[in-house]
C-alpha positions in Angstrom: 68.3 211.4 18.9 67.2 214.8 19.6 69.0 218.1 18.9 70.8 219.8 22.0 68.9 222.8 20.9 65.3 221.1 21.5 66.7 219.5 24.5 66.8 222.5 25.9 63.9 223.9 25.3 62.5 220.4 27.2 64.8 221.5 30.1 63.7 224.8 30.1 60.3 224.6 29.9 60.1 221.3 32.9 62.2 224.0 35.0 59.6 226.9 34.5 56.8 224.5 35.7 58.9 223.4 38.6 60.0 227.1 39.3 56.0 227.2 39.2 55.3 224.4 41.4 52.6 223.4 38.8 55.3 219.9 38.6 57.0 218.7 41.8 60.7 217.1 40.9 61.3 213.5 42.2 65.0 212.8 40.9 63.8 210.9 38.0 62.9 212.2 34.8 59.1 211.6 33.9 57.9 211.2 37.2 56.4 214.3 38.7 54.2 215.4 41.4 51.6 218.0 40.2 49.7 220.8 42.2 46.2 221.9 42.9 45.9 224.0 39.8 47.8 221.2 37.6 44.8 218.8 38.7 42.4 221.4 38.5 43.6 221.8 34.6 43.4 218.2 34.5 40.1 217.8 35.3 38.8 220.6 32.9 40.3 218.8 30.6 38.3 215.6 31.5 35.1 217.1 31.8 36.0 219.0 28.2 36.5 215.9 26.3 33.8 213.8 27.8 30.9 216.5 26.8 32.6 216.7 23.5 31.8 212.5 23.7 28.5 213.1 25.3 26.5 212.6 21.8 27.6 209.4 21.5 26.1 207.9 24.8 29.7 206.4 25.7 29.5 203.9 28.9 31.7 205.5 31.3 33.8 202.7 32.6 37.1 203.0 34.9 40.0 200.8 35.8 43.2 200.6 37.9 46.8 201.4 36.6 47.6 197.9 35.7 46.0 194.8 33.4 46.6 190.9 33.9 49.5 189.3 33.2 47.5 187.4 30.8 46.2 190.0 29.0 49.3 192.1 28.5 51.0 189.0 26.9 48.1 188.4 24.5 48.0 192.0 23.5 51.4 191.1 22.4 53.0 194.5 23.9 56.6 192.7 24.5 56.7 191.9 21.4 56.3 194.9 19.6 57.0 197.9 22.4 59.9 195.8 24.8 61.2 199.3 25.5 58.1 200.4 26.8 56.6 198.0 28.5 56.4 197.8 32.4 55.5 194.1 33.9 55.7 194.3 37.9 57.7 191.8 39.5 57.8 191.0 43.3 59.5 189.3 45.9 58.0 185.1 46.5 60.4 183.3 48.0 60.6 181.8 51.6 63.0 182.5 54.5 66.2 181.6 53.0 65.1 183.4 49.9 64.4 186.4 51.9 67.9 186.3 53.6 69.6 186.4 50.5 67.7 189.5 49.1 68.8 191.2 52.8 72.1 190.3 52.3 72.0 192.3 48.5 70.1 194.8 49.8 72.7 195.5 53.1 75.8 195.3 50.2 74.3 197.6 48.3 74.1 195.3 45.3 71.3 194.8 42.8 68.3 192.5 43.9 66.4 192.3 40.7 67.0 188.5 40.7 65.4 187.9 44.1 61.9 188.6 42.3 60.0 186.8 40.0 57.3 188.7 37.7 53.8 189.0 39.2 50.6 188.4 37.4 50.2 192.1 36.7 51.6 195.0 34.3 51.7 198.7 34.3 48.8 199.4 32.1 50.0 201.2 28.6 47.2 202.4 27.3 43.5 203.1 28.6 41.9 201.0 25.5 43.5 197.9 26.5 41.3 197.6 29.6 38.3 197.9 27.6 38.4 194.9 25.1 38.6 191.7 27.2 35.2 192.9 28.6 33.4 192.3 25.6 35.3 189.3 24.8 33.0 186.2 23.1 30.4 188.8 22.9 28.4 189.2 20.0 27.1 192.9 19.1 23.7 194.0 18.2 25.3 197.7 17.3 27.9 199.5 18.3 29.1 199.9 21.5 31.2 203.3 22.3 33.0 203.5 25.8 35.0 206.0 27.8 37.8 205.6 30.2 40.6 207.4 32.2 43.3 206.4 34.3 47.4 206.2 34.6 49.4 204.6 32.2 53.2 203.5 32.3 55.7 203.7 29.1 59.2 203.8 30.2 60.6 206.6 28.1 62.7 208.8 30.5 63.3 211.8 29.2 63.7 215.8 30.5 60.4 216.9 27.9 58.0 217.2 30.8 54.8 216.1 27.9 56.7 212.9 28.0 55.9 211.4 31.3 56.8 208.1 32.6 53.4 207.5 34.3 51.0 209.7 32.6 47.3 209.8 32.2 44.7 209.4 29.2 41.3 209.8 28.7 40.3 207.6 25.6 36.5 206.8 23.7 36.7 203.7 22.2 34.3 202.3 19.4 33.6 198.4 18.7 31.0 197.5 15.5 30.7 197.4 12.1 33.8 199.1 9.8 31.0 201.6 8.5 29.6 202.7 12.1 33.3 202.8 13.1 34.7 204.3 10.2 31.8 207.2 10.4 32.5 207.5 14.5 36.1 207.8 13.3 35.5 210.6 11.2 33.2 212.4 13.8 36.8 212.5 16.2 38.6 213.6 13.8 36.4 216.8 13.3 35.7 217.2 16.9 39.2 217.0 18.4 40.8 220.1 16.3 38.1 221.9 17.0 38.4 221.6 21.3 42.3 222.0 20.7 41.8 225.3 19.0 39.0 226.6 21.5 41.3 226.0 24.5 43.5 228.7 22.3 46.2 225.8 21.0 47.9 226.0 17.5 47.1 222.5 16.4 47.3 220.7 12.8 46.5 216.6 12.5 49.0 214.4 10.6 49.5 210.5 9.5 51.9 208.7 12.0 52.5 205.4 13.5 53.6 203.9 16.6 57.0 203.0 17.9 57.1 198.8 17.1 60.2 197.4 17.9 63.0 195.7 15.6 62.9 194.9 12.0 59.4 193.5 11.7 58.5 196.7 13.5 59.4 199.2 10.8 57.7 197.3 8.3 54.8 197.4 10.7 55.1 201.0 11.1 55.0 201.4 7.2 51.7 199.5 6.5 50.4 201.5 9.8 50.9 204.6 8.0 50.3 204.0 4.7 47.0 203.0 5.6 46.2 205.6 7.8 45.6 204.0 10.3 46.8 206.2 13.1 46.4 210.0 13.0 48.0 212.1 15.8 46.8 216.2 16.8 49.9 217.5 17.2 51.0 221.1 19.1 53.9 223.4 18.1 54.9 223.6 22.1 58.8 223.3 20.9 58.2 224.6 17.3 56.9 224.1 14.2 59.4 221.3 13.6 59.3 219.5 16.9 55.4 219.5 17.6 54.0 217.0 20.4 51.1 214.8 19.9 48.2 216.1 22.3 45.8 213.2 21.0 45.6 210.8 18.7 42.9 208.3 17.1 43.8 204.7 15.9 41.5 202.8 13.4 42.5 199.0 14.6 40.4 196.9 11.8 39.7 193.5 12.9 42.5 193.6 15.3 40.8 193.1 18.6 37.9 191.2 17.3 40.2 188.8 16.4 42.3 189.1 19.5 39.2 188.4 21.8 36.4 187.2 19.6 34.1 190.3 19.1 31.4 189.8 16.7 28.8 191.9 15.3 25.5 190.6 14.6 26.1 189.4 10.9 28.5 187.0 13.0 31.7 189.2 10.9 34.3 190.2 13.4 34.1 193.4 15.1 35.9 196.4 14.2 37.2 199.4 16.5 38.5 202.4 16.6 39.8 204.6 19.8 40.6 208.2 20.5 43.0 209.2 23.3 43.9 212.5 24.7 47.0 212.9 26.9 45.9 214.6 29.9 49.3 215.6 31.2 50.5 217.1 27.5 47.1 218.9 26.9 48.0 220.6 30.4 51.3 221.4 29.4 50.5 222.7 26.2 48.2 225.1 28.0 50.5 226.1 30.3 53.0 226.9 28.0 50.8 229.0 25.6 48.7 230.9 28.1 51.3 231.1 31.2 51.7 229.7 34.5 48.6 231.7 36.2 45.1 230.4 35.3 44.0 233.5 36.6 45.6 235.0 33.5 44.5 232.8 30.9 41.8 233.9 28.2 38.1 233.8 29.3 37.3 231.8 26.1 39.7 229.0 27.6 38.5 229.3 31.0 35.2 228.8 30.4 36.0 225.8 27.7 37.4 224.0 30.5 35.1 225.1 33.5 31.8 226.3 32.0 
């Protein structure tokens, strides 16, 4: 639970970006329209972190909002973010079906149980696109990618750098532990430094994701006292509230295992992935240098649009 003190301050600062028209309200919190000069952030933002990638020869791959059914469940999201998650469901019944979902829908009543889930889900995370392409492959070296694109977590809530449907732009890394481990270590020089040029307060800290339930915790734990996921966070609420702008995750053998990526000592294949938050880097922008680009610092403007 958050304080009613740092709820407002979510409340206050969403209404200065609508007041702005930089965020267009829809009646639900977390989904927002944005503006010409929200994109136009957006995409400096894009072009900012992929030259900041550029050494690395990423292949620049993109995908649609959602992944297969049959991918989402062998990720095994349900089972550790169930409050997250977003399958898509849909109508597939005949004529009689279809008369009894009119009926609910003219009484007003719920009509979740006319449909049936689809063979899609609302994509969580960029990364998990990536890995079922290099499935049963085996890896001569490393092989770095970069992707953008929507992503769904259902997390309502009034702090306008926690979106419903949001957007990431991600590098991911699949090899040997040492070549990952070293790539690792190169993002976690590189992403402070573009946070601090674009004129952001920013310090790095140990976290862990939000796994569900009992096991979850205990999951959580090892996460963190391994390391294994370090977040950039941004005092846009305070010192003691800051938001996580990006964050890099050292997966092990995770998704070697989970789709059979080797190296070419025939070991399984390591990764590691980097992810910045479009939406809250904007945000954080906003909210530090105003609501007029025109009035922003030089130094940012020209990070973002050289």
């Amino acid at each position: 639970m958050i304080s009613d003190e740092l709820r407002e301050a979510h409340v206050s600062m969403r209404d200065r970006l609508f007041d702005a028209g930089l965020l267009i309200p829809s009646g639900i919190d977390g989904l927002y329209g944005r503006s010409a000069d929200f994109e136009k952030v957006v995409a400096g933002l894009k072009r900012a972190v992929g030259a900041l990638g550029a050494p690395d020869g990423p292949v620049e791959i993109e995908f649609p909002p959602m992944i297969p059914r049959v991918t989402f469940d062998r990720l095994g999201y349900m089972r550790n973010f169930p409050q997250l998650c977003g399958p898509v469901f849909s109508f597939r019944g005949g004529e009689r079906e279809f008369s009894s979902l009119l009926h609910s829908l003219d009484e007003g009543e719920p009509y979740d149980h006319h449909l049936s889930q689809s063979e899609v889900a609302l994509s969580p995370a960029c990364c998990y696109s990536v890995y079922p392409t290099q499935s049963g492959q085996q890896l001569d070296q490393a092989r770095v990618f970069q992707t953008a694109q929507y992503c769904f977590r259902h997390e309502p809530s009034p702090d306008p750098m926690r979106l419903q449907a949001f957007r990431q732009i991600e590098n991911i890394v699949l090899g040997l532990p040492d070549r990952v481990l070293d790539w690792r270590e190169q993002w976690l020089e590189r992403a402070p430094v573009l946070l601090t040029d674009l004129g952001l307060q920013v310090r790095s800290d140990v976290a862990n994701d939000q796994f569900f339930g009992r096991a979850g915790r205990l999951m959580s734990m090892s996460q963190r006292e391994q390391q294994l996921k370090i977040e950039f966070l941004v005092p846009v609420f305070g010192e003691d509230a800051p938001t996580a702008c990006a964050s890099i995750n050292y997966h092990q053998d995770h998704f070697g295992e989970l789709f059979d990526i080797r190296t070419s000592d025939g070991e399984l294949a390591h990764s590691s992935c980097i992810g910045f938050g479009l939406e809250r880097c904007t945000v954080a922008l906003f909210a530090a240098h105003g609501t007029e680009i025109r009035n922003w610092p030089h130094a940012v403007r020209d990070c973002l649009w050289p």
